[in-house]
C-alpha positions in Angstrom: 102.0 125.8 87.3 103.9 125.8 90.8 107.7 126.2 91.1 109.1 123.1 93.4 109.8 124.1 97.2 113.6 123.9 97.5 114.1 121.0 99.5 112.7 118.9 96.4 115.2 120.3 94.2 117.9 117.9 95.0 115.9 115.0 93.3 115.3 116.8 90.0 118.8 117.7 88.8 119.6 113.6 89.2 121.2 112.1 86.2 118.6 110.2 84.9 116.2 113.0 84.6 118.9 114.9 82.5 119.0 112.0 80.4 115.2 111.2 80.2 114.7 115.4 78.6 117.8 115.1 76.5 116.0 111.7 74.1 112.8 113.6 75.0 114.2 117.0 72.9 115.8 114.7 70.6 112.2 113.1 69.5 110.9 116.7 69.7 108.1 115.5 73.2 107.1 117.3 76.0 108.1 114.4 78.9 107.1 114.8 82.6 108.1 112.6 85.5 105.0 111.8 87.4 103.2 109.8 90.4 104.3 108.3 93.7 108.5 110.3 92.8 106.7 113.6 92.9 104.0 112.6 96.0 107.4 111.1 98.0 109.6 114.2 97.3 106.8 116.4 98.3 107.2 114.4 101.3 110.6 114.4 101.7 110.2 110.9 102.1 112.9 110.2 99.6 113.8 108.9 96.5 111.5 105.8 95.5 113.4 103.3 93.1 110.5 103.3 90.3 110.1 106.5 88.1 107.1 107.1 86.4 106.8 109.3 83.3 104.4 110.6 81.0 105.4 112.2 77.3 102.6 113.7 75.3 103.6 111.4 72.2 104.9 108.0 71.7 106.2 107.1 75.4 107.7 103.6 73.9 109.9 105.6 70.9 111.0 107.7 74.1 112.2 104.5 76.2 114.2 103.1 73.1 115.9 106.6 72.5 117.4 106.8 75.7 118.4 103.3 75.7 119.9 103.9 72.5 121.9 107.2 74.1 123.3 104.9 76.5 126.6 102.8 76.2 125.1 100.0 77.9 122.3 100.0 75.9 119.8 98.6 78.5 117.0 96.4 77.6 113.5 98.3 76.3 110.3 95.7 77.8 107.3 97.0 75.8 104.1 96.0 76.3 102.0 97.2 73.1 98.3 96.6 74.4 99.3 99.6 77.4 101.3 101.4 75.1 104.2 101.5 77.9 107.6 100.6 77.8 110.7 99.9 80.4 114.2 99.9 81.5 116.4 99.6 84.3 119.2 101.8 84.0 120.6 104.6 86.4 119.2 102.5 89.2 116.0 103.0 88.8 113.2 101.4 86.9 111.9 103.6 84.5 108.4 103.0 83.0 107.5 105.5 79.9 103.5 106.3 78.8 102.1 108.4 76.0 99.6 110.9 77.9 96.3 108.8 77.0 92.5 109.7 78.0 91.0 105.9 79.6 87.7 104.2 79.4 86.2 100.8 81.1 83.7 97.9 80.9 82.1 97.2 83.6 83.5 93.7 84.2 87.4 94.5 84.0 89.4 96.7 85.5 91.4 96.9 82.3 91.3 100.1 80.1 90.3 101.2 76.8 92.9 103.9 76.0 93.3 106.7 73.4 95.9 109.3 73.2 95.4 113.1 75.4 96.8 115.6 77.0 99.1 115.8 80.1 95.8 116.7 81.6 93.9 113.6 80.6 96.5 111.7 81.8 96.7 113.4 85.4 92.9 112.8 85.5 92.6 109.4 84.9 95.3 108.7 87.8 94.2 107.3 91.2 94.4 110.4 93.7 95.6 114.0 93.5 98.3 113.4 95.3 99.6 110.9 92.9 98.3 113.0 89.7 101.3 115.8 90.1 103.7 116.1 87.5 107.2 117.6 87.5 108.2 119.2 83.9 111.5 118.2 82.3 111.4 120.6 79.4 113.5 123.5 78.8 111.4 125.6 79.0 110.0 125.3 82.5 112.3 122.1 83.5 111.7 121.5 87.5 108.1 122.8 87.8 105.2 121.1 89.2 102.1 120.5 87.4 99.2 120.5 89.5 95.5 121.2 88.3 93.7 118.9 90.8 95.2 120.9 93.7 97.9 117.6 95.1 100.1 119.6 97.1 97.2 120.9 98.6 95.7 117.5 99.8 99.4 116.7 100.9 99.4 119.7 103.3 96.4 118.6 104.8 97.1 114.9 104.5 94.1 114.0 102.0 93.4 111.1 99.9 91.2 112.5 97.6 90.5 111.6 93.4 90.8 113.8 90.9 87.8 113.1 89.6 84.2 111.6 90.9 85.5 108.9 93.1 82.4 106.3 92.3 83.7 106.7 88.9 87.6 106.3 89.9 86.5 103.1 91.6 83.9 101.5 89.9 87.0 101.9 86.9 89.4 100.0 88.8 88.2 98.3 92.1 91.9 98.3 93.2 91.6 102.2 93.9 89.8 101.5 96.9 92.5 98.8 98.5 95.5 101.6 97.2 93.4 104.5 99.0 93.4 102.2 102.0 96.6 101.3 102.1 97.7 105.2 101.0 95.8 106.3 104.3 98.3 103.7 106.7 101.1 103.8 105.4 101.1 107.6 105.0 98.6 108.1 108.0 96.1 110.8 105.9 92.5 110.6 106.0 90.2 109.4 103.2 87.7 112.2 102.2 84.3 111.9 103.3 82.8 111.7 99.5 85.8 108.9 98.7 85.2 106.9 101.7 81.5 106.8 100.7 82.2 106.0 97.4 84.2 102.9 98.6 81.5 102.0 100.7 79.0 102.0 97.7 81.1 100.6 95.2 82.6 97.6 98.1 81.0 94.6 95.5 83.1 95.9 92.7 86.4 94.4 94.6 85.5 91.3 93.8 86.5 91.7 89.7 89.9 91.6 90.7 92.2 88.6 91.7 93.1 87.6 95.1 96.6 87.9 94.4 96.2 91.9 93.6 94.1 92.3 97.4 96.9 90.1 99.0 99.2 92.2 97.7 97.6 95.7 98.9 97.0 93.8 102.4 100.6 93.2 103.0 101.5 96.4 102.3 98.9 97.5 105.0 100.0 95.6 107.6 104.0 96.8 107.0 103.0 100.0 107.5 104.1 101.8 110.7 100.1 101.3 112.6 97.9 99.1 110.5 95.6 99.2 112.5 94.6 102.3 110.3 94.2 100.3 107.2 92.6 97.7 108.8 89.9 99.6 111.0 89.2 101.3 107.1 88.7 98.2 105.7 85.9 97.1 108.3 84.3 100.3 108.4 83.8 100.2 104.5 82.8 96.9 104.6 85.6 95.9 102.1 87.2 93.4 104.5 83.6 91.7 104.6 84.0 90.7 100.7 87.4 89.4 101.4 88.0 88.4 104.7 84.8 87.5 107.0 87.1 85.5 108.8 88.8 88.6 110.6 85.4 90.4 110.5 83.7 87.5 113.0 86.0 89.2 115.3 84.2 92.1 116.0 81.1 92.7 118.7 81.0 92.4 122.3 78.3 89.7 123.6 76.5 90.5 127.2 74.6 87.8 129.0 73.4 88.8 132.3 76.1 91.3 133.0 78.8 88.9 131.8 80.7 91.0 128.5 83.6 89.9 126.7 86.5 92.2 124.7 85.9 93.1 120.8 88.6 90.6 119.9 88.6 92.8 116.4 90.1 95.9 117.7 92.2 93.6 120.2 93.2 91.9 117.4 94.1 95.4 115.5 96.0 97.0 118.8 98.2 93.7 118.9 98.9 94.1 115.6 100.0 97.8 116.3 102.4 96.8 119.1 104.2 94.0 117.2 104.6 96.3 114.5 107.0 98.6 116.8 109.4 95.9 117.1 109.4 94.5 114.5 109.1 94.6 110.1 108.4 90.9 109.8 105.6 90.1 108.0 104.7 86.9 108.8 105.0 87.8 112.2 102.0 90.4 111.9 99.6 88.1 109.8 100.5 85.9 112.9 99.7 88.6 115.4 96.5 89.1 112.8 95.0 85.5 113.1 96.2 84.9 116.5 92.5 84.8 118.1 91.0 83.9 114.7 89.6 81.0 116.5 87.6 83.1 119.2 84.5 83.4 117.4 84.3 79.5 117.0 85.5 78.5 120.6 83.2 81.2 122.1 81.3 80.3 125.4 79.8 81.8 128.4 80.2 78.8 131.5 79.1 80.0 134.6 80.6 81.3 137.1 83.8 81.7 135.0 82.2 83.7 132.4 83.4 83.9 128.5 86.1 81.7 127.3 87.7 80.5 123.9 88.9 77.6 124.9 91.1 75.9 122.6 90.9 78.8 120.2 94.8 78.5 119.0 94.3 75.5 117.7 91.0 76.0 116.6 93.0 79.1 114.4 95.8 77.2 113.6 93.5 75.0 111.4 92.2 78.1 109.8 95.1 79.3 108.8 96.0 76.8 105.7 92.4 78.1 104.7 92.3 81.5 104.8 96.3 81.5 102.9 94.6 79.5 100.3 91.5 81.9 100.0 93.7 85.3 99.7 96.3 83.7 97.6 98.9 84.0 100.1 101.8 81.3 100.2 101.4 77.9 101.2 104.6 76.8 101.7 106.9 77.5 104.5 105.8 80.7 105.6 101.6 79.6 106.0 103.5 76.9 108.2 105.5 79.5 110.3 102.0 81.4 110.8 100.3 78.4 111.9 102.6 77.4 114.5 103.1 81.0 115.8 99.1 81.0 116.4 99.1 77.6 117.5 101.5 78.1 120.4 100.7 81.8 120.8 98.8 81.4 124.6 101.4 79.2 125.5 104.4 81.7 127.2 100.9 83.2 128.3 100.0 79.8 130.8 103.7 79.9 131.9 102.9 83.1 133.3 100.1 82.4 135.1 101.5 79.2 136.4 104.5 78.4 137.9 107.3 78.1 135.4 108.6 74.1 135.6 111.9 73.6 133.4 109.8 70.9 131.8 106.9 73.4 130.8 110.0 75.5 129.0 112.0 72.9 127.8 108.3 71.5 125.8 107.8 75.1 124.6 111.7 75.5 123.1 111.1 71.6 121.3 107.7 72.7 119.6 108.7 77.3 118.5 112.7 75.7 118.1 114.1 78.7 116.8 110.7 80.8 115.9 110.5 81.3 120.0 112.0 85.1 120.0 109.2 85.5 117.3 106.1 83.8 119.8 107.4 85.8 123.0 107.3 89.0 120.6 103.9 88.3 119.8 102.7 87.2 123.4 104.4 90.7 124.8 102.3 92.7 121.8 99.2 90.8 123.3 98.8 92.6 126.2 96.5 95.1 125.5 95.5 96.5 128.8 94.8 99.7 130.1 95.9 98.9 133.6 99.5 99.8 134.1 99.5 97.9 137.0 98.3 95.1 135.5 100.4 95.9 132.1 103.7 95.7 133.9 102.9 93.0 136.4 102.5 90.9 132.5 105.5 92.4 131.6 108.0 91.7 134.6 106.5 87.9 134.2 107.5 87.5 130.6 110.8 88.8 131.5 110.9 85.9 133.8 109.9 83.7 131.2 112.6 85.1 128.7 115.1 84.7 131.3 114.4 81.0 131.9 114.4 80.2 128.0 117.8 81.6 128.2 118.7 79.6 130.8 117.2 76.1 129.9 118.7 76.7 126.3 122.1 77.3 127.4 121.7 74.0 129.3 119.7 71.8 127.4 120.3 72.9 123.5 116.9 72.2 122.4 116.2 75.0 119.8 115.3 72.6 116.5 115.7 69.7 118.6 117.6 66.6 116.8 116.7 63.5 118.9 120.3 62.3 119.8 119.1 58.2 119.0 117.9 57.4 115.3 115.3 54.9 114.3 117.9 53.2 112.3 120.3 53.0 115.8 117.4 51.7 117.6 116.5 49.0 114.8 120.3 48.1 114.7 120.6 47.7 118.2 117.6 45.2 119.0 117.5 44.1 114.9 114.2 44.3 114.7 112.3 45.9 111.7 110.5 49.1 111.5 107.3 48.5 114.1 105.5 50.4 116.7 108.7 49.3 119.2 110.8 51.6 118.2 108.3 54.9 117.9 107.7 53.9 121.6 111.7 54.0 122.3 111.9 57.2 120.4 108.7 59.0 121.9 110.6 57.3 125.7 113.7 58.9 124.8 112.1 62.5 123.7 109.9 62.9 126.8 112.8 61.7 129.4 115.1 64.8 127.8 111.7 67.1 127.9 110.9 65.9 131.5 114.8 66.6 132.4 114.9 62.5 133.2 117.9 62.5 131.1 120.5 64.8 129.5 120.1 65.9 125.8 123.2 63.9 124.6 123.9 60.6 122.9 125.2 59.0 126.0 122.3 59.3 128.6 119.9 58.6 125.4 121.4 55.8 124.3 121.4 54.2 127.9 117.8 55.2 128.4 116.9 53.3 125.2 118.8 50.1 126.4 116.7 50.4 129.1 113.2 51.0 127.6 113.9 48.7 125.1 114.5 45.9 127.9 111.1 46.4 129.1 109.5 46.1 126.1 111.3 42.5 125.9 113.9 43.7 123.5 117.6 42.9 123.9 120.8 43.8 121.8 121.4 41.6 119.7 118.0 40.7 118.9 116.7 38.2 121.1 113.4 38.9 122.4 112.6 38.1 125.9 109.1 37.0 127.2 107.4 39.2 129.1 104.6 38.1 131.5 
């Protein structure tokens, strides 16, 4: 039994732990506040919004007691076959558990359970550092439970399991994602016996749903550098079950002295970078699939060397794919990753060539208002050690930036709205819905693009008068031979 260092103190004497040991005495339970609240406060990382606790009794009697303390009587969910119960109330959400000892089958990570001691309950929890409890008796209210040694592990920034870790995840493949994604967000190291025991037990992921991995994924690439989850991932070989897709990445091919970059750790050190400006995350999976294509475009033509030509696009078709795989959405947002890695070597080739209005005023029709979000991405690409080179890059995006800015201002063509209809066009000429008037409209859209014509109704709708003449249309409707 360890007394709480000071600094943790503050988040013990809270309301709703006052109120949680006051139904707790009245049902005559021990009760203990347990899991990621104690890890964070240890910390000092703050006060997470979901509190965990653990009575050595009936923890679903002790949810409906304190609700039934309270004037507004919050709603009890209980779910019978767990044995928990919960309720939002003091702005938290509050999830109750009778301590319980757990056993599996080997096809489901779902538990047999039958009551135990606080101690049971500690061991059957993921790592030590989430298996600490803080008491909220009266007798020793505000002390930390710790028999597998957590605060130790947090010290020296472990993940380790309280018990034998092929047993902890061979129990519930998920362990091995949460260890993963416990090492990035809070940048600790697996230990060596749990990191083998993912290793050995990587087949086992594939009992549990898509949805559940997706979900531990995104949380690994919000963290501060995913590149640590990530690079875990690979090295267990748990990404392989999941995600061969991002695996082809890796390996450098050398023919005759001709090498190209591992476009996996690329890929991972983009990633990084985006993720210091910014906490979208549709932005990073774009960042993470934007050289998805690579290994399929890959070829060495001499005396250029390797090249991935076409590889966006080649990626952007992936994309609908792999979303669909990992049971990530296909709606809007699989359609904002798509077109990030479609167009994501585009502000690339303005670089490297000479930066036409036309070239810009084509790249702010196709991102529209995403472009921020593509130039974000294209500055994260550059991955260079050169300095030189680096900032050479850098000072030529700032270019680019600058004549976005400019061309915008002028033109307006962030989610362009051609200023001429179909239905104008139709009216105009009456004539019915044909290939004449997609060839007015296409005209019309590549004489603003071009800079032939202003972006307004006025120049457009002159410009179609004129196109439609020399397809032999005239207002009206009368159709003029052409020969």
């Amino acid at each position: 039994m360890i007394v709480l260092p000071e600094n943790t103190q503050q988040y013990v004497n809270a309301t709703v732990f006052k109120e949680v040991a006051k139904a707790a005495k009245q049902l005559n339970l021990p009760v203990y506040v347990v899991g990621g609240y104690v890890r964070d406060c240890l910390l000092n990382r703050g006060a997470p919004k979901d509190l965990d606790f653990v009575t050595v009794g009936d923890g679903i009697a002790l949810a409906k007691k304190i609700s039934e303390n309270q004037k507004q009587k919050p709603k009890v969910a209980v779910f019978k076959n767990y044995g928990t119960a919960q309720l939002k109330h003091f702005g938290f959400d509050l999830e109750f558990v009778g301590a319980r000892k757990e056993s599996y089958q080997h096809n489901s990570r779902n538990p047999q359970v039958e009551n135990g001691s606080l101690e049971d309950d500690q061991k059957r929890r993921d790592f030590t550092i989430n298996a600490m409890a803080i008491s909220l008796n009266d007798n020793d209210f505000g002390q930390l439970l710790d028999p597998f040694n957590g605060i130790k592990d947090l010290q020296n920034k472990v993940i380790r399991t309280p018990q034998d870790p092929h047993v902890t995840f061979s129990d519930d493949p998920l362990r091995m994602m949460r260890a993963i994604r416990f090492a990035s967000q809070l940048e600790f190291k697996i230990n060596e016996d749990a990191l083998q025991a993912i290793y050995e037990n990587r087949k086992r992921i594939n009992i549990i749903s898509k949805e559940r991995i997706a979900d531990e994924l995104n949380k690994i690439l919000l963290s501060k550098k995913p590149s640590i989850g990530f690079a875990l991932l690979f090295k267990t070989e748990l990404l392989h079950e999941f995600f061969p897709e991002l695996v082809a990445l890796q390996g450098v091919d050398e023919v005759d002295g001709q090498v190209h970059k591992d476009n996996f750790y690329h890929t991972l050190k983009v990633v990084d970078n985006i993720s210091e400006n910014t906490q979208n995350l549709w932005l990073r999976w774009a960042a993470l699939l934007h050289d998805i294509g690579k290994p399929k475009t890959k070829k060495l033509i001499e005396p250029i060397g390797w090249t991935f030509r076409g590889h966006e696009f080649v990626g952007a078709k992936m994309v609908p794919k792999i979303f669909k795989n990992l049971k990530l959405p296909l709606n809007e947002k699989m359609k904002y990753v798509q077109k990030i890695v479609r167009l994501s070597s585009r502000p690339t080739a303005l670089v490297e060539d000479l930066v036409t209005d036309s070239a810009i005023r084509r790249l702010l029709f196709e991102a529209g208002e995403d472009v921020d979000d593509l130039m974000f991405l294209c500055e994260a690409d550059i991955t260079t050690k050169n300095a030189k080179r680096k900032n050479i890059y850098l000072k030529n995006f700032k270019e680019v930036r600058k004549k976005l800015q400019e061309v915008e201002e002028k033109d307006k063509l962030r989610n362009w709205q051609p200023p001429i209809s179909g239905e104008l066009i139709m009216k105009t000429f009456d004539i019915l819905p044909g290939k004449e008037v997609g060839l007015i409209k296409l005209a019309i859209r590549e004489g603003i693009l071009e800079g032939k014509i202003a972006n307004d109704y006025d120049a457009a709708y002159n410009f179609m008068l004129l196109k439609g003449s020399e397809l032999g249309l005239v207002q009206g409707g009368e159709k003029k031979d052409i020969k």
